[in-house]
C-alpha positions as CSV (number, residue, x, y, z in Angstrom):
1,X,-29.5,-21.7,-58.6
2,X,-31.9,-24.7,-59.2
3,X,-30.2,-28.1,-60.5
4,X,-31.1,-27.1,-64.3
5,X,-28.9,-24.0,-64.2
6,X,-26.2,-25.8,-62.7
7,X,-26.0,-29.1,-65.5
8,X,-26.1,-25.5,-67.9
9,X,-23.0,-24.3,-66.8
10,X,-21.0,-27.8,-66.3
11,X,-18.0,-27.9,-68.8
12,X,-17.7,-30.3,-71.5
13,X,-15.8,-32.8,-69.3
14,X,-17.7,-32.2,-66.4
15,X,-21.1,-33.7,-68.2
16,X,-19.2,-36.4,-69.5
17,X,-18.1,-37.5,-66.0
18,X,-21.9,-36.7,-65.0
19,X,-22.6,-40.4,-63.8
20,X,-19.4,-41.8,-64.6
21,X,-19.3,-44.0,-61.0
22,X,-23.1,-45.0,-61.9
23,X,-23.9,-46.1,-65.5
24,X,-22.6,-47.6,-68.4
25,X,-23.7,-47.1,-71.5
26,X,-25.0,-50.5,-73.9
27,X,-25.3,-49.7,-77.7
28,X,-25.6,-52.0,-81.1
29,X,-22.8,-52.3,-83.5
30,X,-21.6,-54.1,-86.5
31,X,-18.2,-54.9,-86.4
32,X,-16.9,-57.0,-89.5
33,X,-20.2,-57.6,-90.4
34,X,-21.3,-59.1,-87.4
35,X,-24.0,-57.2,-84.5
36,X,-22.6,-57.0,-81.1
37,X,-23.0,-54.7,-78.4
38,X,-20.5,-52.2,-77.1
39,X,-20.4,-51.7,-73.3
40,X,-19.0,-47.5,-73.0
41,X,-18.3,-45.6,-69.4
42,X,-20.2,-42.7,-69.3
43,X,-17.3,-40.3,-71.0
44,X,-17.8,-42.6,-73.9
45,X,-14.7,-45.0,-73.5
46,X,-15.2,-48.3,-74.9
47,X,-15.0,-50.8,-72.4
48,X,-16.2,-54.2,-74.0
49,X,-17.9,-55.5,-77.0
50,X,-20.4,-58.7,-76.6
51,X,-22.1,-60.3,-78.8
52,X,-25.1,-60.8,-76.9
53,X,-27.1,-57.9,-75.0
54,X,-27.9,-59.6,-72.2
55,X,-24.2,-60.5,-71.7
56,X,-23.5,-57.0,-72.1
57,X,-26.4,-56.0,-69.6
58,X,-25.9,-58.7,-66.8
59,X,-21.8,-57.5,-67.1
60,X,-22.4,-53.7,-66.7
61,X,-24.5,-55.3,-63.5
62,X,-21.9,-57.2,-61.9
63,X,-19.8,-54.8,-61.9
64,X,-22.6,-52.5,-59.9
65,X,-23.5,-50.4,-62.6
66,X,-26.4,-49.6,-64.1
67,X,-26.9,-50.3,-67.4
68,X,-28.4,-47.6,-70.0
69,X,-30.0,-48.5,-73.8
70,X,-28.4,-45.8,-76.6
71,X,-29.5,-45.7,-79.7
């Protein structure tokens, strides 16, 4: 069974853990009207909101995770 087959069979929880130790997840939001950027581990948990990206970005990094654009 090749790597494709496998992610096809993963459970619903098992893809959202998929990279859970390695990424976090950066994404643009409006909150009371102002933007900000929401920092989510890879099972979507919200973790942070800052209100500037790079913030967001260079914290995901200290942290030793990589950081990943969503739109």
């Amino acid at each position: 069974m090749d790597r494709i087959e496998r992610i096809g069979l993963m459970s619903a929880r098992e893809l959202a853990l998929l990279g859970m130790q390695d990424f976090a997840y950066i994404k643009r939001v409006v909150i009371d009207g102002a933007a900000g950027y929401a920092i989510h581990a890879a099972d979507g948990t919200q973790i942070a909101v800052l209100a500037d990206r790079d913030l967001a970005f260079a914290t995901v990094r200290q942290h030793d995770l990589e950081p990943v654009s969503v739109h």
